[in-house]
N, C-alpha and C positions, 0 to 999 in steps of 0.2 A: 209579893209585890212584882215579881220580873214573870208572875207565871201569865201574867196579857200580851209579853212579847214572844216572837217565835224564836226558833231557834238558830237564824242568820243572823237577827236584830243583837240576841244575847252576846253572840261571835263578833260581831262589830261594838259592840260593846267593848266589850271586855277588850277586845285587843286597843280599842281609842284608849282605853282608862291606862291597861299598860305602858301605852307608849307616850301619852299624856304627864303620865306620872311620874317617869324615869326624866322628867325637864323638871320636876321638883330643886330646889336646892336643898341642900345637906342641911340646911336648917330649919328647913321650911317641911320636910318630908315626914310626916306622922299621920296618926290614922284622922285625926282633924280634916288634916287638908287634902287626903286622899277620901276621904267623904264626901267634902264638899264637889271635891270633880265629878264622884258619880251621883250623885243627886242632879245635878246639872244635868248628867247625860242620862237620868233616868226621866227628868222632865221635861225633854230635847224630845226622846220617843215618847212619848206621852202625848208630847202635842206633833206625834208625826213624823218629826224628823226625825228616819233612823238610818240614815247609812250613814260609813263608817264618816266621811268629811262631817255630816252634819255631827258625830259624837265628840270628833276630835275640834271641830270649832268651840262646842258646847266647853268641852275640858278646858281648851286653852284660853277663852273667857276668865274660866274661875281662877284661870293659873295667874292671869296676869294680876286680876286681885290679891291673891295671895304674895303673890312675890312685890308689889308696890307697897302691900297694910304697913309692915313693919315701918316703911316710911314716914306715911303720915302718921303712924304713932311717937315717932321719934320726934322729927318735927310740930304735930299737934299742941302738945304740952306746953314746948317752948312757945308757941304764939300765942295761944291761952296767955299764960303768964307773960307776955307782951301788951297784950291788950287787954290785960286785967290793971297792968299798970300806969296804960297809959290814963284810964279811965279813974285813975286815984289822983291823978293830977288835978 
């Protein structure tokens, strides 16, 4: 998969993902959501954009998902069943 990139691209890579990843939180840090950062920045360069800003934008994108999800799943539920009830009214 990474053999269409050269070997700056690979270097800029890999050091966005690192540095990208070490802003994980402690609970949010597994091979999940260290996947999903380099997917992002593998189809960052894919469509082009390969220096190191464009990898590290591409990462901190996915970061901010990650770090918000837990969110709306917490709260999610509760409104669900908020407006599941009100509609039983």
């Amino acid at each position: 998969m990474l053999i269409e990139f050269d070997q700056n691209t690979i270097a800029n890579m890999t050091a966005a993902l690192e540095f990208v990843c070490k802003k994980l939180p402690a609970k949010n840090d597994n091979r999940a959501s260290r996947k999903r950062i380099a997917d992002a920045m593998v189809a960052s360069g894919k469509a082009g954009r390969r220096t190191y800003a464009d990898f590290v934008s591409a990462g901190f994108a996915v970061l901010d998902e990650i770090i918000k999800q837990p969110e709306v799943k917490r709260f999610g539920f509760r409104w669900l069943a908020f407006v599941a009830a009100l509609r039983l009214r």
